[in-house]
N, C-alpha and C positions, 0 to 999 in steps of 0.2 A: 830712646827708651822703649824695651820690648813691653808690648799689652801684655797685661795676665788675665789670661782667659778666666769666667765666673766660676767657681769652685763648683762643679756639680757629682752629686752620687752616680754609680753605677747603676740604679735604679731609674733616676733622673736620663742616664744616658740612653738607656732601654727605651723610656717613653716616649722622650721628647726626639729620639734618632739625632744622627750628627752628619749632616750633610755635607762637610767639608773631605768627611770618610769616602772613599770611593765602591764600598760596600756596604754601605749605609741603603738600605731598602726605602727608605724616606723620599729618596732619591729619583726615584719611579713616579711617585707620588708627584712631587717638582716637577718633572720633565711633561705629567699627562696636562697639570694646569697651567705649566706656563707654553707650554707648545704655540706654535701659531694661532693653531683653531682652537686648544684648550682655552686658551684667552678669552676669545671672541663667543664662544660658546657658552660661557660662564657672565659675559657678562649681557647676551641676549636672554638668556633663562631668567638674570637676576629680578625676582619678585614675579614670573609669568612662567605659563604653562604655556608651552609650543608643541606642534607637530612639526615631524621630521621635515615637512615640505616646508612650513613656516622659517624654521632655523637657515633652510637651504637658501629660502628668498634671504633673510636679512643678513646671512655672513657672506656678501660679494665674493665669489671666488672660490670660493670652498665647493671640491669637487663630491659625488654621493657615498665614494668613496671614504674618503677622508672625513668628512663630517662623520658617517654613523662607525669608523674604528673611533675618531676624539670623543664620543657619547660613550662609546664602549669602554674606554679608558677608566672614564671617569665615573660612569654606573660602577665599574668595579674597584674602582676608589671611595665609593660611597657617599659619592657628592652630586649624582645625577639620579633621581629615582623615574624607570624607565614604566609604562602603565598600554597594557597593549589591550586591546577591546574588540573582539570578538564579534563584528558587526560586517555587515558588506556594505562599501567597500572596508575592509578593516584598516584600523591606522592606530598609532601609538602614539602617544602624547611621555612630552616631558617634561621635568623641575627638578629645581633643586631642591636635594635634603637640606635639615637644619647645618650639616657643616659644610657642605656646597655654597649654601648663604652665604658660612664665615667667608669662605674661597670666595666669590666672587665680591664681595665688599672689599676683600685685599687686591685682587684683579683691579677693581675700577679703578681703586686710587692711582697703582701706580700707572691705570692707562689716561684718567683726568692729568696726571704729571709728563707724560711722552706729551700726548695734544697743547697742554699748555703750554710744555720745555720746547714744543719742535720747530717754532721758531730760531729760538737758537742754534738747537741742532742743522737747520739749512743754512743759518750766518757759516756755521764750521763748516760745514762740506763745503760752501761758493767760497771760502777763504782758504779749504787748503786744497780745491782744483784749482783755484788762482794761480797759487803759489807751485803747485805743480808743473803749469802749462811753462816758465820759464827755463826751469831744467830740464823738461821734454824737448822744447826748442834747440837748446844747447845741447845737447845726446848726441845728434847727427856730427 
């Protein structure tokens, strides 16, 4: 039985963006919060103000690089509000806006659901290198 997608206006499609489209602009939007570091980024900020040094300690791995383009991403997505202070030594501090908020209560959940589910997900990987390792044998 094919799904029938929810009847939506042309208006509706304007606002809400349709990101199954591959020029859908929404799409940019997607790629900056769910990125690696968009992730992680979003859900260190969530409810705290960080400086850039502070972000750097708590995201393991995130090079200086890459951390402040994922801030940049998403200050220009409107979900990071960036605040730079004029002091010596001088430093910027960051948070999120009210829709940065919504974004990173969406982040958590589905990372509380990976952490929870990734049990699982290591049963699959040791059950299909298991199952691998016989038809490797046999190859030769």
């Amino acid at each position: 039985m094919k799904k029938i997608a929810p009847p939506f206006s042309l208006t509706d499609k304007l606002q809400r963006g349709d990101l199954l489209s591959a020029g859908c602009p929404s799409r940019t939007v997607l790629k900056h919060i769910t990125s690696r570091w968009g992730v992680l980024a979003l859900m260190v900020l969530d409810g705290e103000t960080r400086r850039f040094s502070e972000l750097r300690r708590q995201i393991d791995g995130v090079s200086e690089r890459m951390l402040a383009q994922t801030l940049q991403w998403l200050e220009a997505d409107g979900l990071v509000r960036r605040v730079a202070y004029e002091v010596v030594p001088p430093h910027v501090e960051y948070s999120l806006t009210p829709l940065g908020q919504q974004a990173a209560q969406k982040v958590r959940a589905l990372a509380d659901w990976v952490e929870v589910s990734f049990p699982s997900v290591q049963q699959h990987w040791d059950q299909t290198a298991k199952a691998a390792q016989p038809a490797a044998l046999g190859a030769d």
